[in-house]
N, C-alpha and C positions, 0 to 999 in steps of 0.2 A: 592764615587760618591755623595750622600746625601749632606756629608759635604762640600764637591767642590761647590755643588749648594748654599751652606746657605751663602758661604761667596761671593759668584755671586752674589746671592740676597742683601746682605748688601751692596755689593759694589754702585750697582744700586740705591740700597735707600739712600742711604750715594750722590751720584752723581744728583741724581733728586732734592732731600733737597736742596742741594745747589743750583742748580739752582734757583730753586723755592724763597728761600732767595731774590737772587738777584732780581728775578720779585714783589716781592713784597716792597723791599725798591724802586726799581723803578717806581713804582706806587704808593706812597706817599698822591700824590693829591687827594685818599679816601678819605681822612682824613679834604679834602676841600670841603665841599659836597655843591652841586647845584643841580639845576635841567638841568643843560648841559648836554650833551651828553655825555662830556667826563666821568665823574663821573659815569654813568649807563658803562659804558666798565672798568671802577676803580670796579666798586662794581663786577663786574666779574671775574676779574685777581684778586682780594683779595681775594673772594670765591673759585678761582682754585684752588691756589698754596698755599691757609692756613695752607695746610697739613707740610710745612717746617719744622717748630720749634717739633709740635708734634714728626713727622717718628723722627727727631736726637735725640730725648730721648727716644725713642723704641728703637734706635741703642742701646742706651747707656746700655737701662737694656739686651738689646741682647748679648751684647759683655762683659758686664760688670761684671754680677751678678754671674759668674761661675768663677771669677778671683782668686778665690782661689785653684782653680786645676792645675795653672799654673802659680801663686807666691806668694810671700808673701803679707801681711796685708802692710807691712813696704816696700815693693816693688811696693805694687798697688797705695800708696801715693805719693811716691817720683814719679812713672810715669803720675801721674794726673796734679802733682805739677808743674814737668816741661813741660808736654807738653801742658799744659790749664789755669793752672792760671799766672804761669811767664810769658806767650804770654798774657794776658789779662790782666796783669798790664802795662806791657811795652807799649804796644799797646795805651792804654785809655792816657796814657801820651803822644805819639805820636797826637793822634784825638786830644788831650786837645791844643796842640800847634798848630796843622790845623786851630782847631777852631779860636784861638786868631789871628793866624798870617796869614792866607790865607784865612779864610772864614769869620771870621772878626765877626762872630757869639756870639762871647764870650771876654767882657772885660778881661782883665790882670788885673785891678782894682778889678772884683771882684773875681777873685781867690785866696784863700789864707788856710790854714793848714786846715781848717773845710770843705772847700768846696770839695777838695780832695778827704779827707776822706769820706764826705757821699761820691762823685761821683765814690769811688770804691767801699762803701757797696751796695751802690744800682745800679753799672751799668751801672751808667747814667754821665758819663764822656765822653762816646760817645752815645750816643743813642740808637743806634741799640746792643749796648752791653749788653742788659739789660737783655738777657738770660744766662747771664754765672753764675749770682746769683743763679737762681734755680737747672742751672745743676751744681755747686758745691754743692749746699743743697743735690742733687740726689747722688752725689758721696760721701760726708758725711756719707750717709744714707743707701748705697750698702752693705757696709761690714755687716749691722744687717739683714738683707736679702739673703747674702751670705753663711751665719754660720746655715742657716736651712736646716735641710741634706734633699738628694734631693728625698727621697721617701715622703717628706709630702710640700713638694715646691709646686708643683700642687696645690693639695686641698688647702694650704692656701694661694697662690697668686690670686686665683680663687676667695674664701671667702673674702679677701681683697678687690679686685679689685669691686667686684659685691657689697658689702658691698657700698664701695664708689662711686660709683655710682649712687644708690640711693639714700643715705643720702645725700652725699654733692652735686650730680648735677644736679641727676633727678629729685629730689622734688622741690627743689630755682629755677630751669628751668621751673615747670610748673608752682607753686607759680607766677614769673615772667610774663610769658607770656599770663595766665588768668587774671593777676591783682587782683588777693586772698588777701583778709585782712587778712593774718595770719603770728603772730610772729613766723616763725619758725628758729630755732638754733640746729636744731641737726646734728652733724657733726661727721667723727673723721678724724683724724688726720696721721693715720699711714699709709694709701694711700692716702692723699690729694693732691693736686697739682699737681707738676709734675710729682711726682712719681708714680700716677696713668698708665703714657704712659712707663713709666719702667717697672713695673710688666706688663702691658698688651704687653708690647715689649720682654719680657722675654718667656710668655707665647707662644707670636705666633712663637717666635725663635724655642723654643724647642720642644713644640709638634706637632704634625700632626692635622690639622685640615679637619674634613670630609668633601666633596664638598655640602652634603646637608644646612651644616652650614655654608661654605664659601657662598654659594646662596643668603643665610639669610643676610652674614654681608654686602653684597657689595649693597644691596635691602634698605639697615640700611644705607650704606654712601652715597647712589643716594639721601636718604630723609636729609638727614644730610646736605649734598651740598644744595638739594634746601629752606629747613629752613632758611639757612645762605644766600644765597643769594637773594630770595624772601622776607624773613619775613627783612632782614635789608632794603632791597627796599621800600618797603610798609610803613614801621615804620618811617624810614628816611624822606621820600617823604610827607608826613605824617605832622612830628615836623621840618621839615624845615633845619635839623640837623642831624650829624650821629647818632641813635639810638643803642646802643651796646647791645641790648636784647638778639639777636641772635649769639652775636661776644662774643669773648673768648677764647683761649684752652681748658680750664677746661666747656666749656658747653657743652650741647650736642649736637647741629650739628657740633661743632670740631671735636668732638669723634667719634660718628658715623662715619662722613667723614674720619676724617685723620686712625684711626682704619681699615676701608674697603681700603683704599687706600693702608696700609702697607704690606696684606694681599693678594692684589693684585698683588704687589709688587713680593711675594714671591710665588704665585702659576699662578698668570696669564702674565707678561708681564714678566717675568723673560727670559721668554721661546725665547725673545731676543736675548740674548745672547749665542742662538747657531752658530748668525750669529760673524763668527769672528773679522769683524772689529768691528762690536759692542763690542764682548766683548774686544777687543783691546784700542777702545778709555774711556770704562767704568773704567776698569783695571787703564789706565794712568790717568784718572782724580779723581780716588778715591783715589790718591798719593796726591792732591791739594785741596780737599773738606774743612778742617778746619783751611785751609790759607785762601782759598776764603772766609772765613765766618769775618779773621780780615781784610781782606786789602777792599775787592768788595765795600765799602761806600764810599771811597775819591774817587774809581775814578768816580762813579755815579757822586759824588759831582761834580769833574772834568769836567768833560762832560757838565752837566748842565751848568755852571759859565765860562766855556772857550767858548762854541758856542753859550752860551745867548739861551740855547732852554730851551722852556717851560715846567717844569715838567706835564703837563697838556698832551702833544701832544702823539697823541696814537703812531707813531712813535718810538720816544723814549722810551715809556714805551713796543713795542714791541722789538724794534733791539737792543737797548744797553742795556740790562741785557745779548744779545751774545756778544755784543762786549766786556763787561765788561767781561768776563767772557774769551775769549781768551785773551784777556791783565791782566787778573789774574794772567794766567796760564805763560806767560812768564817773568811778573812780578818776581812771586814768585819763580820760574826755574833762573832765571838769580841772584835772591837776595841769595837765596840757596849755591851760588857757594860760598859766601862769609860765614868763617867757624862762626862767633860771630852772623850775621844777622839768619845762620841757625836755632842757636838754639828759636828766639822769630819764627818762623814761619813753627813750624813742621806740 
């Protein structure tokens, strides 16, 4: 029963991310900042749905970090290979060719063997692809996390996680936001980044966590949400500009936030899913969550440049991350049938 629930719960968190995704390349126009109106409902929907990218690397050390109880070193590779990085190469050549030939975004002039190159080191051959660098660095990085037997997992994922924390988030976060003259550079390195939401996603997978401390963390992502979205208001409004003080994954109103929100995830809004069609529609779209993460940008793109609508219009940035999102899903259902298209879109 336990286990039936954990993978309810991932499916959920796997199914919201994705959404969420879509809301957030759909809201773009943050990234325009005014003192308009639309911009104050931008800095909203950013603030919502920030939790995206974080909850799918909590999936990742969820699902991931235990992969050796159920295949090999040489089997957990070859299933990463081809399920995440051959769909992210193919793929970033696809957007490269949108770009030049439909969205006109990018000369053919200046593409050439080095431009490639970086734009698959870094990602940025499509833009929105820019998270597949850290979460291969995450899967890199599994197996030395995997081979620590599982009675001292705890205490040192714990140790880690809280370790990093402070050193790399907590302290440059207040530094930051008092404005402190102080050099500081202390860091490590072995939970930095992204793999901080790995080991803390591992963490809330596997253990029970008390409701007194569930209290605690969800009190920790109400402040977390409104740092990010107040203190980027303020600051923004402010320098006339977006301020990124408060914006980040790795800072702490990400954490805070997306942390309480994963956690919720699995002990409060899970409880969804007793309703069956919920769990029926959750079930079928967690079949389509990291298709939706390669295709849902052309057709935003689509959308915008075939009906000439404003990225600005709160419309758009409300109804078509659903529409995107049922033309994902039959998208990738009907590409599916075709057995070569299968394999770039599992």
């Amino acid at each position: 029963m336990i286990n039936n629930k954990r993978i309810e719960y991932i499916s959920l968190a796997s199914v919201l991310s994705a959404i969420a995704v879509i809301y957030l390349h759909a809201n773009s126009c943050f990234w325009q900042f005014s003192t308009a109106r639309y911009w104050i409902t931008a800095n909203l929907i950013e603030s919502v749905f920030y939790f995206a990218v974080p909850i799918f690397f909590m999936i990742s050390g969820a699902m991931l970090i235990d992969y050796n109880k159920r295949y090999s070193l040489k089997e957990y590779f070859s299933k990463r290979i081809t399920k995440t990085v051959i769909p992210f190469i193919i793929w970033s050549f696809i957007g490269l060719f949108i770009q030049i030939y439909y969205m006109h975004t990018i000369k053919l002039s200046s593409v050439d063997l080095t431009y490639i190159v970086n734009g698959l080191l870094n990602g940025n051959l499509v833009q929105v692809y820019w998270f597949f660098i850290p979460l291969f660095c995450i899967y890199l990085s599994i197996p030395v996390f995997a081979s620590i037997s599982d009675d001292k997992k705890k205490d040192i994922f714990i140790y880690v996680c809280s370790l990093t924390f402070i050193l790399n988030i907590l302290i440059p976060f207040i530094i930051s936001v008092f404005g402190l003259k102080i050099d500081y550079s202390i860091s490590i390195a072995v939970g930095g980044g992204s793999l901080f939401y790995t080991l803390v996603g591992y963490l809330i997978h596997k253990y029970e966590i008390p409701r007194k401390y569930r209290l605690i963390i969800y009190i920790l992502a109400v402040i977390g949400f409104l740092m990010h979205f107040f203190g980027t208001y303020y600051l923004s409004m402010s320098a006339g500009e977006v301020v990124k003080t408060y914006k980040g994954y790795t800072n702490v109103p990400s954490i805070l936030y997306s942390v309480g929100i994963f956690v919720f995830i699995k002990y409060g809004i899970i409880n969804i899913m007793k309703f069956n069609i919920i769990n029926k529609i959750v079930s079928f779209l967690d079949y389509y969550t990291f298709a939706i993460y390669l295709i849902h940008w052309y057709l935003l793109e689509f959308i915008l440049r075939t009906f000439h609508i404003s990225n600005t219009s709160i419309i758009y940035r409300i109804f078509a991350p659903l529409i995107v999102l049922v033309l994902s899903v039959i998208i990738i259902y009907l590409l599916r049938k075709i057995p070569i298209i299968k394999k770039i879109l599992p």
